[in-house]
C-alpha positions as protocol buffer text, in pm:
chain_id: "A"
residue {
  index: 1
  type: UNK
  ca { x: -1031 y: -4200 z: -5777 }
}
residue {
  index: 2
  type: UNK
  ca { x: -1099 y: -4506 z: -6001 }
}
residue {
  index: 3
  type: UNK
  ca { x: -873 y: -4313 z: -6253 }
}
residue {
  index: 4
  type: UNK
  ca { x: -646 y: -4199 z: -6092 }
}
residue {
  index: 5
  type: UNK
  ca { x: -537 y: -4555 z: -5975 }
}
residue {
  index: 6
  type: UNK
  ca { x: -577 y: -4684 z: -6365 }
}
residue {
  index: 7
  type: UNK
  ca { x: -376 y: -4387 z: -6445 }
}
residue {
  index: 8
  type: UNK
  ca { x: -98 y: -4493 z: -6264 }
}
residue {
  index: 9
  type: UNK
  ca { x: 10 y: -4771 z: -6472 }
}
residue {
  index: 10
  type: UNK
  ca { x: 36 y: -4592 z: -6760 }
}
residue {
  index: 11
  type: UNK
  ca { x: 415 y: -4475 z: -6609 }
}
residue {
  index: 12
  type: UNK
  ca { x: 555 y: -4219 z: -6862 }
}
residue {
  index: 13
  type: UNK
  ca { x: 218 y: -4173 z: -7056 }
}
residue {
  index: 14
  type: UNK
  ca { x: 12 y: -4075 z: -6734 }
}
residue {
  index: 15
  type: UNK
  ca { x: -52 y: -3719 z: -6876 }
}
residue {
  index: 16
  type: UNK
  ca { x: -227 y: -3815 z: -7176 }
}
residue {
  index: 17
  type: UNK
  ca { x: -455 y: -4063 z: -6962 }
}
residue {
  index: 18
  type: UNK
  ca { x: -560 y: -3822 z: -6748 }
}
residue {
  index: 19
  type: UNK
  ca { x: -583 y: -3557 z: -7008 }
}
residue {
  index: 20
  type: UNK
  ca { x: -825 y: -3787 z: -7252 }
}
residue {
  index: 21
  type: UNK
  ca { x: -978 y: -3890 z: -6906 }
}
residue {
  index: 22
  type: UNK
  ca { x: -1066 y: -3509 z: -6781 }
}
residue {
  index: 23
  type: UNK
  ca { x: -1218 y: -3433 z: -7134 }
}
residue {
  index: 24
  type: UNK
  ca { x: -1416 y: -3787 z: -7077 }
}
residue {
  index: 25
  type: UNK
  ca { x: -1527 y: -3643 z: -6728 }
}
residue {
  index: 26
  type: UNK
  ca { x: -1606 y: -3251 z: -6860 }
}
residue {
  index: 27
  type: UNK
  ca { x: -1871 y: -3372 z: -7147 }
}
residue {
  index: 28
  type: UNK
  ca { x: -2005 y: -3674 z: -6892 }
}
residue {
  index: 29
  type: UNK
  ca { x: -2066 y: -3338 z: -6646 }
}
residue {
  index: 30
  type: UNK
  ca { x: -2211 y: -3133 z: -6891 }
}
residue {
  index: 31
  type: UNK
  ca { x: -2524 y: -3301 z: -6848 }
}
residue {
  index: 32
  type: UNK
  ca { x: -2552 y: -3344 z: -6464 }
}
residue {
  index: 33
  type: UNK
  ca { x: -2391 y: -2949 z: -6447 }
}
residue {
  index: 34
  type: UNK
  ca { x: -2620 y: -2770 z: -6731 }
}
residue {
  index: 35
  type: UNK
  ca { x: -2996 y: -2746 z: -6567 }
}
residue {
  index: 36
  type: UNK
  ca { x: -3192 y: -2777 z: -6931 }
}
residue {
  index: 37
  type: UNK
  ca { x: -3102 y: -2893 z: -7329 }
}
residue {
  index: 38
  type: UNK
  ca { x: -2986 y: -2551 z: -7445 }
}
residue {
  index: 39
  type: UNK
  ca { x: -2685 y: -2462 z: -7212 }
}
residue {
  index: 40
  type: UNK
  ca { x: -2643 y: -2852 z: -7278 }
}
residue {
  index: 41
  type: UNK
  ca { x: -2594 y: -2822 z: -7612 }
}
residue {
  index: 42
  type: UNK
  ca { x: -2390 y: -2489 z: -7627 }
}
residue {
  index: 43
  type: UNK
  ca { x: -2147 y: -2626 z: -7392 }
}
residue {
  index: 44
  type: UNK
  ca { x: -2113 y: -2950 z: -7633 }
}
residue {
  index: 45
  type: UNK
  ca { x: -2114 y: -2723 z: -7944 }
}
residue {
  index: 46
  type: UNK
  ca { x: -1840 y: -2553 z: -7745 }
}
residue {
  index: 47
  type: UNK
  ca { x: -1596 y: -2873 z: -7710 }
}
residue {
  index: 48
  type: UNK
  ca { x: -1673 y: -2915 z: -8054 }
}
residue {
  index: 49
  type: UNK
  ca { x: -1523 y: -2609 z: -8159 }
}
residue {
  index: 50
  type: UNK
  ca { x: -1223 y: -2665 z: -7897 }
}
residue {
  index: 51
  type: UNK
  ca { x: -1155 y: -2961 z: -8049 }
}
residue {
  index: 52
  type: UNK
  ca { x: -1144 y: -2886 z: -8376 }
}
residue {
  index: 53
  type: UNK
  ca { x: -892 y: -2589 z: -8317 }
}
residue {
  index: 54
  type: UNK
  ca { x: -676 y: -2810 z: -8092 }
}
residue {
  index: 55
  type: UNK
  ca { x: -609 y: -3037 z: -8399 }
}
residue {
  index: 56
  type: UNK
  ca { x: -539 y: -2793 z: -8641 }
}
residue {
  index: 57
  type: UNK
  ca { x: -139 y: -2730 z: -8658 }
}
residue {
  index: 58
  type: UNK
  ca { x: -166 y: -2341 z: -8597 }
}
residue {
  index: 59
  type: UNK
  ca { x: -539 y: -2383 z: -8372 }
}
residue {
  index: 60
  type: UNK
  ca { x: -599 y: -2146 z: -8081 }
}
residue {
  index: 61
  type: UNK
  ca { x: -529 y: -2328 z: -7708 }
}
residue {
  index: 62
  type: UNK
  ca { x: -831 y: -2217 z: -7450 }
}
residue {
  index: 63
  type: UNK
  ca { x: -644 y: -2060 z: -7134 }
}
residue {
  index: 64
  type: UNK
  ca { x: -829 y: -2404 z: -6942 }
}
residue {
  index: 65
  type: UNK
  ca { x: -629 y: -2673 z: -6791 }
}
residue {
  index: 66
  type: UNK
  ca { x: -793 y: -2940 z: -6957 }
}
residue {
  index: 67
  type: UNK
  ca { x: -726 y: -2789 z: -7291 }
}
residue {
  index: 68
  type: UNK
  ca { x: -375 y: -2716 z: -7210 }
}
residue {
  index: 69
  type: UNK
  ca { x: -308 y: -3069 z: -7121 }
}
residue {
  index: 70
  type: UNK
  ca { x: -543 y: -3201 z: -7430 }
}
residue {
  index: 71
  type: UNK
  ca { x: -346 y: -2999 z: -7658 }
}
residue {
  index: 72
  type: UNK
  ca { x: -22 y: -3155 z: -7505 }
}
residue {
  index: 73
  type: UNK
  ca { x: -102 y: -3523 z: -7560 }
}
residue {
  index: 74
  type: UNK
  ca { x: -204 y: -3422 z: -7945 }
}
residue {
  index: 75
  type: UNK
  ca { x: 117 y: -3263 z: -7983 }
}
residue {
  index: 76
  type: UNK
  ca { x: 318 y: -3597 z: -7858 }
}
residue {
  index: 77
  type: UNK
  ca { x: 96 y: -3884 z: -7952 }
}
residue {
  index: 78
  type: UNK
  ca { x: -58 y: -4043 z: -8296 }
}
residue {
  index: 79
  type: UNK
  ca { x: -432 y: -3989 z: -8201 }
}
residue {
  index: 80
  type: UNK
  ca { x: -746 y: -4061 z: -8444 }
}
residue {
  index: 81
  type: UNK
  ca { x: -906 y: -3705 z: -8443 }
}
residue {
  index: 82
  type: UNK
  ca { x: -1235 y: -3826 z: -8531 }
}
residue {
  index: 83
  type: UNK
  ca { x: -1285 y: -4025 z: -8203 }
}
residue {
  index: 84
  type: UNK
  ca { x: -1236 y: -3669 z: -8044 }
}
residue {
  index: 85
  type: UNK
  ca { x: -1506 y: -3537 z: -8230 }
}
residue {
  index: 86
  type: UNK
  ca { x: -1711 y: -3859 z: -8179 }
}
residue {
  index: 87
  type: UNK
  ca { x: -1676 y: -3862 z: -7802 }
}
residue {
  index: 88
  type: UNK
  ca { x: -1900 y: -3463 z: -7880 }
}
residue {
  index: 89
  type: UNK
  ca { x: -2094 y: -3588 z: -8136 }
}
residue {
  index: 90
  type: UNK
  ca { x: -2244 y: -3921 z: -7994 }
}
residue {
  index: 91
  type: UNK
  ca { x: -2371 y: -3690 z: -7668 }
}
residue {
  index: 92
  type: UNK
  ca { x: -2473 y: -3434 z: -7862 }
}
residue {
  index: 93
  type: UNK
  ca { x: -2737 y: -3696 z: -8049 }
}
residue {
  index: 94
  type: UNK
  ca { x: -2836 y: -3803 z: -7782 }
}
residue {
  index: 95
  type: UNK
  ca { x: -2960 y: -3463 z: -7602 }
}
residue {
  index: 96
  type: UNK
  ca { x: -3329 y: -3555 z: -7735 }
}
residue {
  index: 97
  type: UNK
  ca { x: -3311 y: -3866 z: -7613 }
}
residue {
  index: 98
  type: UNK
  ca { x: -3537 y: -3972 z: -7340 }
}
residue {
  index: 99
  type: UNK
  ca { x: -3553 y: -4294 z: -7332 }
}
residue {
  index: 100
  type: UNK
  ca { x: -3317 y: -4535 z: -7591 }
}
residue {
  index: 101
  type: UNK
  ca { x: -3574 y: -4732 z: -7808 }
}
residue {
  index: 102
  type: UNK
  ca { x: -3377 y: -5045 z: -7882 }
}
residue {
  index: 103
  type: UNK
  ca { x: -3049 y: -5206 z: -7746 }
}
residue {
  index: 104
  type: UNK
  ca { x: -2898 y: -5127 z: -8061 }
}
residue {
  index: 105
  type: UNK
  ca { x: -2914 y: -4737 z: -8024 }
}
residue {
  index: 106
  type: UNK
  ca { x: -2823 y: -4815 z: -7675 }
}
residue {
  index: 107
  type: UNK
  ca { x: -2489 y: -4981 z: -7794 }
}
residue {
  index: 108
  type: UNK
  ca { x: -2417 y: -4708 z: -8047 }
}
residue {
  index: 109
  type: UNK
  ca { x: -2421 y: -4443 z: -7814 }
}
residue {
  index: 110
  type: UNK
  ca { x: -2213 y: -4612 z: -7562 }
}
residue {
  index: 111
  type: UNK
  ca { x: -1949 y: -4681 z: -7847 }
}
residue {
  index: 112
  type: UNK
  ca { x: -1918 y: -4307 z: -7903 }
}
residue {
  index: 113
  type: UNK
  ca { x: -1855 y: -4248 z: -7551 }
}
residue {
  index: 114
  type: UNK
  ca { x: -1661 y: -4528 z: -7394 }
}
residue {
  index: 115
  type: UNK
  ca { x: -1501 y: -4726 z: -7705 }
}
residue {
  index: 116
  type: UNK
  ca { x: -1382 y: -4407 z: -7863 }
}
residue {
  index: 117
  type: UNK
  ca { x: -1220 y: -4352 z: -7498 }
}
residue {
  index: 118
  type: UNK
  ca { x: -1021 y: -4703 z: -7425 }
}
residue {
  index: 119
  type: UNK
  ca { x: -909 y: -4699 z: -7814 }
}
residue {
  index: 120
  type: UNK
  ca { x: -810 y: -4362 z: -7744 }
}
residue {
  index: 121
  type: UNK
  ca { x: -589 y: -4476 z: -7469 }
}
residue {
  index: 122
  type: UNK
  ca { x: -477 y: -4770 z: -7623 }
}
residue {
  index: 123
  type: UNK
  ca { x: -314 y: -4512 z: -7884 }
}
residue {
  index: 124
  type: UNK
  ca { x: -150 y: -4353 z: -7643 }
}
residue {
  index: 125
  type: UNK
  ca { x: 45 y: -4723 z: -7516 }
}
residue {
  index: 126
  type: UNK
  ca { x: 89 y: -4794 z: -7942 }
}
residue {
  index: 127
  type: UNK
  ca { x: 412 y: -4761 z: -8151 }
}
residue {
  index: 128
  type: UNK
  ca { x: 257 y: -4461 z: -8412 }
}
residue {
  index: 129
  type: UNK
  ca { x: -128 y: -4519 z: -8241 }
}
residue {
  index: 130
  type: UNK
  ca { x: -148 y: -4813 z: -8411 }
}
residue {
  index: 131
  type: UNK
  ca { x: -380 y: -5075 z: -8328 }
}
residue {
  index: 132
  type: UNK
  ca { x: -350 y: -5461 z: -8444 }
}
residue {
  index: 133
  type: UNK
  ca { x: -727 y: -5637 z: -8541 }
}
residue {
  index: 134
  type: UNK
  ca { x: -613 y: -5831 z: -8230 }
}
residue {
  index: 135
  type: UNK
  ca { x: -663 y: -5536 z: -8018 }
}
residue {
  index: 136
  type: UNK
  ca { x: -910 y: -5373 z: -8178 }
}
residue {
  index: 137
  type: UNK
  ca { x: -1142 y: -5675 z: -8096 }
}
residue {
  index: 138
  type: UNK
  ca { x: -1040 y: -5679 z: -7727 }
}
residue {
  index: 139
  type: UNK
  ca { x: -1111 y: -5319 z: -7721 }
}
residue {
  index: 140
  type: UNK
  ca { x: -1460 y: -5308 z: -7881 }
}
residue {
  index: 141
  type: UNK
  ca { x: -1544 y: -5574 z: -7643 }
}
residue {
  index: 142
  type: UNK
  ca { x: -1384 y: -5383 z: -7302 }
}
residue {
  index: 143
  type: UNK
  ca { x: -1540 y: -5089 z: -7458 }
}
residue {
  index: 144
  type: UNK
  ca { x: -1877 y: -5218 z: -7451 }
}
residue {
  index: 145
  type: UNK
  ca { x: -1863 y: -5332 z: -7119 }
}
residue {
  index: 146
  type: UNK
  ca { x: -1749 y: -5006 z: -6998 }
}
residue {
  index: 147
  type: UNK
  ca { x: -2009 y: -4844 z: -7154 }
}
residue {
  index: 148
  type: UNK
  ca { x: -2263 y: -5037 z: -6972 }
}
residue {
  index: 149
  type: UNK
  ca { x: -2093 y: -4971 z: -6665 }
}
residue {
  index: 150
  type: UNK
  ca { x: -2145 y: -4606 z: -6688 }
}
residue {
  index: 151
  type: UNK
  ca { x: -2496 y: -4625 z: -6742 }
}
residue {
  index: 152
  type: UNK
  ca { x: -2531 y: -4893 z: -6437 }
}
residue {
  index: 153
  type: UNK
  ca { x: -2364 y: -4590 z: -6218 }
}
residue {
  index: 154
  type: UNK
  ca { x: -2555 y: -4303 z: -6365 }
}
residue {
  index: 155
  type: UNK
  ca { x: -2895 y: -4479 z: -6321 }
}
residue {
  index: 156
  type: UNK
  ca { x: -2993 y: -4265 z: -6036 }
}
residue {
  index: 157
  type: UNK
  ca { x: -2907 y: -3953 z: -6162 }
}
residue {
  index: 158
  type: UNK
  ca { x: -3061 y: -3949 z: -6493 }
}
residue {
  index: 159
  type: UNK
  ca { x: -3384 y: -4084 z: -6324 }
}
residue {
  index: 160
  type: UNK
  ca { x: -3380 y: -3820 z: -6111 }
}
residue {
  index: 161
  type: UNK
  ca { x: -3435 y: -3577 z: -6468 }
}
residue {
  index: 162
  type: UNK
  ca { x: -3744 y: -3803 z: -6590 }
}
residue {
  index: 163
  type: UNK
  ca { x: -3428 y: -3962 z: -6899 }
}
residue {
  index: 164
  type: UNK
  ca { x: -3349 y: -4310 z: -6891 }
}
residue {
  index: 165
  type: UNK
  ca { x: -3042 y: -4503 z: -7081 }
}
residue {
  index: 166
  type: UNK
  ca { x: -3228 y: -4848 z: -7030 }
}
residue {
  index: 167
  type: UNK
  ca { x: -3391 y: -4938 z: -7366 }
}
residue {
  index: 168
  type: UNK
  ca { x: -3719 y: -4956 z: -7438 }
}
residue {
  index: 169
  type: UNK
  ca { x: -3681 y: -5292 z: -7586 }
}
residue {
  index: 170
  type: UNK
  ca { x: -3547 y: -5451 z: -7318 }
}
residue {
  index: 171
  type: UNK
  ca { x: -3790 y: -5306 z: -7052 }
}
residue {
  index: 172
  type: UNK
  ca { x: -4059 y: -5410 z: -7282 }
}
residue {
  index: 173
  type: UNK
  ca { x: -3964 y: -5756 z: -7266 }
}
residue {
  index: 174
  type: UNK
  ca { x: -3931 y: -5801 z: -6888 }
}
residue {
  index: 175
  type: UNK
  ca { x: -4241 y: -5591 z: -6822 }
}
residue {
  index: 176
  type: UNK
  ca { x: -4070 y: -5279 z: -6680 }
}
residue {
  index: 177
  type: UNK
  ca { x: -4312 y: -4953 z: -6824 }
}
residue {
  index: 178
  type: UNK
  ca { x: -4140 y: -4637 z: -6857 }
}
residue {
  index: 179
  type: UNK
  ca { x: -4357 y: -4466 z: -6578 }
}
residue {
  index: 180
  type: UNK
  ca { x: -4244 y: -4723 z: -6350 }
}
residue {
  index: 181
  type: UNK
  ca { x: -3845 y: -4658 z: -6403 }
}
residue {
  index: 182
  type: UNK
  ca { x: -3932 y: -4332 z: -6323 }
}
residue {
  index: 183
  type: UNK
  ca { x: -4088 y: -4391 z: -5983 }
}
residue {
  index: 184
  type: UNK
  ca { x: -3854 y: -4725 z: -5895 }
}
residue {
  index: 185
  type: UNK
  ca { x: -3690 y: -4666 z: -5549 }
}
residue {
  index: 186
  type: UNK
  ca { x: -3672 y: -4834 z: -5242 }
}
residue {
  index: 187
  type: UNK
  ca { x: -3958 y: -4634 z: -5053 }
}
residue {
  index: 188
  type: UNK
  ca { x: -4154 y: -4639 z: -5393 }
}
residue {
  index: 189
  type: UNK
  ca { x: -4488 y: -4795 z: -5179 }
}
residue {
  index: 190
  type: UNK
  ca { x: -4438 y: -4523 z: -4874 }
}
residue {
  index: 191
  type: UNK
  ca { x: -4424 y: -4205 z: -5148 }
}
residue {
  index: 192
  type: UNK
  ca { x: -4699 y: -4316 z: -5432 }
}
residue {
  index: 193
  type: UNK
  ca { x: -4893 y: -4493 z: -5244 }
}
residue {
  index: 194
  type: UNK
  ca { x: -4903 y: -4807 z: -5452 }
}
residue {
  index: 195
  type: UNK
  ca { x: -4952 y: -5176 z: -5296 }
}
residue {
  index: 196
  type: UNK
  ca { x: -4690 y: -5418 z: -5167 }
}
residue {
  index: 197
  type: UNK
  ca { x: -4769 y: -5636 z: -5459 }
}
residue {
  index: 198
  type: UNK
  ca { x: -4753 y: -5316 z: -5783 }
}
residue {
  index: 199
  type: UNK
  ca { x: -4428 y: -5234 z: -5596 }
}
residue {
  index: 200
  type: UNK
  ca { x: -4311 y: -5551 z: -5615 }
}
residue {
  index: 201
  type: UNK
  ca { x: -4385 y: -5674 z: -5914 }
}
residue {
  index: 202
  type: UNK
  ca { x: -4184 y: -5363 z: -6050 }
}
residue {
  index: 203
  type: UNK
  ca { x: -3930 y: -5398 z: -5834 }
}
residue {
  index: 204
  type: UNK
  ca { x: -3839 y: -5781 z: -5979 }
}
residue {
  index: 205
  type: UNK
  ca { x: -3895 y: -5659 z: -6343 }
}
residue {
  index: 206
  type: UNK
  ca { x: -3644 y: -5335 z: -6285 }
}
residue {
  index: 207
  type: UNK
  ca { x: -3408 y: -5561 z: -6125 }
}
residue {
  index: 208
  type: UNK
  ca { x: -3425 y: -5829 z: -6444 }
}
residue {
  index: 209
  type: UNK
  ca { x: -3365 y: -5543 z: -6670 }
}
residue {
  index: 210
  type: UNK
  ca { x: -3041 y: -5444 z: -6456 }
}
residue {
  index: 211
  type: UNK
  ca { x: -2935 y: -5827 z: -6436 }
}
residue {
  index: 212
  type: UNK
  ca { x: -2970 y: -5842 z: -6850 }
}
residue {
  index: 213
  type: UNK
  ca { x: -2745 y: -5541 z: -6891 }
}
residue {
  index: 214
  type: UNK
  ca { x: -2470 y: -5663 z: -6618 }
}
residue {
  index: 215
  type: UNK
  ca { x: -2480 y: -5997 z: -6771 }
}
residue {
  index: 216
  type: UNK
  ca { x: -2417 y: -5833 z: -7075 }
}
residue {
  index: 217
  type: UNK
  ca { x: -2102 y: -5628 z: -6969 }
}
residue {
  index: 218
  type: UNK
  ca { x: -2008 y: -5961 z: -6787 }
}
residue {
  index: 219
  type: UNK
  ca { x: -1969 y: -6171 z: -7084 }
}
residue {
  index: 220
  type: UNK
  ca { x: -1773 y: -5868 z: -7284 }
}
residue {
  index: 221
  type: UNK
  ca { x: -1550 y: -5896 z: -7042 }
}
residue {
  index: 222
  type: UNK
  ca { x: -1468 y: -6263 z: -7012 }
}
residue {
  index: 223
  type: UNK
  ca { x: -1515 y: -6310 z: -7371 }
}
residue {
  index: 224
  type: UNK
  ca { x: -1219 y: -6034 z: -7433 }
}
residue {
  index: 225
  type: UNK
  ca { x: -1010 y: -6278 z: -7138 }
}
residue {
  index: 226
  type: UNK
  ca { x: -1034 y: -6565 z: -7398 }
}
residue {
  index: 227
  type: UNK
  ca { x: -843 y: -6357 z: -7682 }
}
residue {
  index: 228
  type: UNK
  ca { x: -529 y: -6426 z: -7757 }
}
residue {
  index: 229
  type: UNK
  ca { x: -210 y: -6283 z: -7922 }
}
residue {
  index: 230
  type: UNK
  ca { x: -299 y: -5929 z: -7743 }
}
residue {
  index: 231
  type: UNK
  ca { x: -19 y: -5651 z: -7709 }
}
residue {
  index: 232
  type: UNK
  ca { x: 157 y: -5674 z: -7396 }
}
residue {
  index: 233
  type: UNK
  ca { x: 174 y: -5242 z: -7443 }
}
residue {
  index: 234
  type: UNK
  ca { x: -166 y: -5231 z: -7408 }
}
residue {
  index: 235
  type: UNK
  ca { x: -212 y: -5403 z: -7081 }
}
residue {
  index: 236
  type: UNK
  ca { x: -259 y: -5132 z: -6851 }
}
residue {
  index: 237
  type: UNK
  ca { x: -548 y: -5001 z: -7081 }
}
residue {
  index: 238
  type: UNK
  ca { x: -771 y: -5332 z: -7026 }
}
residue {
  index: 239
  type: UNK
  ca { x: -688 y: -5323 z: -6652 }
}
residue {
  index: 240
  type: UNK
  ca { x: -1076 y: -5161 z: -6672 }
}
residue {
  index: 241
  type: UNK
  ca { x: -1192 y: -5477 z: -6704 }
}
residue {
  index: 242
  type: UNK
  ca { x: -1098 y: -5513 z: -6365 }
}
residue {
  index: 243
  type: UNK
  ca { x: -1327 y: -5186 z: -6295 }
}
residue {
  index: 244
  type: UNK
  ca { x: -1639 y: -5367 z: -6450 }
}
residue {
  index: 245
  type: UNK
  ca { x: -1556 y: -5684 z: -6220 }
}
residue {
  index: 246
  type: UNK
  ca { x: -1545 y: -5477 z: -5928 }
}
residue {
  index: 247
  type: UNK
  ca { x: -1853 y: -5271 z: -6008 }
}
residue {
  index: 248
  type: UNK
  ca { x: -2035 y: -5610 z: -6118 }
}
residue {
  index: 249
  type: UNK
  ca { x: -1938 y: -5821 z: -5778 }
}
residue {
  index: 250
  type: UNK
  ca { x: -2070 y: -5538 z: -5555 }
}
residue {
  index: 251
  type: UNK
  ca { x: -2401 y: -5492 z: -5789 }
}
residue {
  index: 252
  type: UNK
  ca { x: -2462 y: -5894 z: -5747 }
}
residue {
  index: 253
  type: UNK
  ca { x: -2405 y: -5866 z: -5365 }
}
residue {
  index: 254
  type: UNK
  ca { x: -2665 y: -5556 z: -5405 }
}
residue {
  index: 255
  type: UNK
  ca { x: -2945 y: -5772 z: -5559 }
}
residue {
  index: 256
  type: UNK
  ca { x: -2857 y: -5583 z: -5889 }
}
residue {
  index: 257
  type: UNK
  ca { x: -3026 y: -5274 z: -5722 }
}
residue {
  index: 258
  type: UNK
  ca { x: -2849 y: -5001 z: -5895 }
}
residue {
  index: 259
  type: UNK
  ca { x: -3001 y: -4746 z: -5634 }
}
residue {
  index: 260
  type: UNK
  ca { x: -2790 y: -4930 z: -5313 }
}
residue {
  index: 261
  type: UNK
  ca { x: -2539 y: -4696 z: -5142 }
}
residue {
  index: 262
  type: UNK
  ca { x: -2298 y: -4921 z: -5078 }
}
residue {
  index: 263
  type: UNK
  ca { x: -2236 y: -4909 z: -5443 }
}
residue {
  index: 264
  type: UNK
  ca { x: -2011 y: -4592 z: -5393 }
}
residue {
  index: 265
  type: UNK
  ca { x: -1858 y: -4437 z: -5112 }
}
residue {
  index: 266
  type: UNK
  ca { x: -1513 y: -4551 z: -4947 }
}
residue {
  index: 267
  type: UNK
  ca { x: -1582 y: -4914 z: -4964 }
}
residue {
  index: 268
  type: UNK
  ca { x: -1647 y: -4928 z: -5302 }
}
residue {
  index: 269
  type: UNK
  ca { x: -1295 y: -4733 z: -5322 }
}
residue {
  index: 270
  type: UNK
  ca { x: -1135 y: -4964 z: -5108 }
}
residue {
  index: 271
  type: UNK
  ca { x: -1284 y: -5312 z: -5255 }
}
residue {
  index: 272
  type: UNK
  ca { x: -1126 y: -5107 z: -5586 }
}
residue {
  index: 273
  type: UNK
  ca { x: -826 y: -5125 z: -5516 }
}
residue {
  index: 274
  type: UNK
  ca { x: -823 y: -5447 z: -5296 }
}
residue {
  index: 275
  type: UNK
  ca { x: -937 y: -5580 z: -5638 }
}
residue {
  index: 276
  type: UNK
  ca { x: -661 y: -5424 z: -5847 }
}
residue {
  index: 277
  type: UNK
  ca { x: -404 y: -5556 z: -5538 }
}
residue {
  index: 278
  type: UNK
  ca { x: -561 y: -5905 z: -5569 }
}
residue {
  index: 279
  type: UNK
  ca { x: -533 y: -5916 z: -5984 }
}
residue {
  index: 280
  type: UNK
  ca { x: -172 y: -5831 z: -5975 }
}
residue {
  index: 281
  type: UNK
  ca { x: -65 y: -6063 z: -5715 }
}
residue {
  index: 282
  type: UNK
  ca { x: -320 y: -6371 z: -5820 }
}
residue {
  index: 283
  type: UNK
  ca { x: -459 y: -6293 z: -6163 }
}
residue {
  index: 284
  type: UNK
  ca { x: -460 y: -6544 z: -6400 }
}
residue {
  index: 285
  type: UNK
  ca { x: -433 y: -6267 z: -6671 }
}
residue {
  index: 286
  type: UNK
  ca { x: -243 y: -5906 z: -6660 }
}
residue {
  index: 287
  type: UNK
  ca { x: -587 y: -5769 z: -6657 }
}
């Protein structure tokens, strides 16, 4: 939905956002869809091979709407092939990943799959896909913050699988063992059994963890505000800045509990676009 909406003010280019965005979405789902490593890695393998057909002048098109449409926006637009690939090959590392030992693996990763994404789209809104330093900065910044975003969301789910995208590093500083992500939920006492005071003495040090990595996105985006001399074209691309704000209000109102339900659901769809509504009319920036 969230897309959709940021798709929107892309005007004449809204194919190739939501084509680049439905190839984002198929290898995000090829994790939560795929039940072990192997049909994991076969179905990555398989994009791989997609994609490098679909760039090749005389490449065979899979009869799949997402490849039709990918295969489209390649035709039309100036796009760096290797942040195609990248968007594969940074998932595909990361299949034997449990658990990221430091913040800087962490970072890496979430460059291959959300910076490679916004610079993708940013592309798409250039003369020729070309991209000033200017830009470039803003983007590695929103892309960062996005990435962070998307781990913030996923939480749940890849806890659920005994994998974790919170690094080591980090938990190790605030206390948080691995066993204990693993367990962390709001009835953690009523199913293991453990005291009030084990569960919440976790609880704080899970929620510090959380509050590092929001700060984090936090400060990518309002450093990337302060930049100047940015394209006007690429305007509706860092409009997901205004996604992280939105995620990051509702996660502070939450106690940084990534595990809340009022996270998602209709309100969080409505506060969206109340938020986009409210940065149009009042923003002190176009994103």
């Amino acid at each position: 939905y969230e897309a959709w909406l940021l798709g929107k003010a892309f005007g004449a280019h809204q194919r190739a956002f939501y084509s680049l965005y439905a190839l984002h979405c198929e290898l995000n789902y090829v994790w939560f869809k795929a039940p072990s490593r192997d049909p994991q890695e076969k179905r990555l393998l398989f994009w791989k091979a997609s994609l490098a057909e679909l760039t090749e002048a005389q490449g065979r098109v899979e009869a799949t709407p997402v490849h039709r449409a990918l295969h489209d926006t390649l035709q039309r637009y100036t796009l760096e092939r290797v942040l195609l690939r990248r968007m594969v090959n940074a998932r595909v590392r990361h299949l034997d990943v449990q658990q990221p030992l430091t913040t800087t693996y962490l970072g890496q990763y979430l460059d291959g799959v959300a910076f490679s994404l916004v610079y993708l789209l940013a592309q798409v809104l250039s003369a020729k896909g070309k991209i000033s330093p200017a830009d470039e900065h803003a983007l590695t910044h929103l892309g960062k913050a996005l990435g962070v975003i998307y781990l913030l969301r996923h939480t749940e789910s890849y806890h659920e699988r005994q994998r974790t995208l919170l690094p080591a590093d980090l938990c190790a500083k605030e206390g948080l063992s691995e066993e204990a992500i693993y367990r962390f939920s709001s009835s953690f006492t009523a199913r293991h059994g453990a005291t009030a005071e084990v569960a919440e003495r976790e609880h704080k040090a899970f929620v510090r963890v959380v509050f590092r990595l929001a700060n984090e996105a936090h400060n990518h985006v309002a450093h990337m505000r302060t930049l100047k001399g940015l394209s006007p074209a690429l305007h509706p691309v860092l409009l997901h800045a205004t996604l992280c704000d939105c995620y990051l209000r509702r996660l502070e109102r939450c106690g940084f509990d990534p595990y809340d339900p009022s996270l998602n659901g209709a309100s969080a769809q409505v506060a969206f676009v109340w938020a986009l509504l409210r940065h149009h009319l009042w923003g002190r920036t176009p994103f």
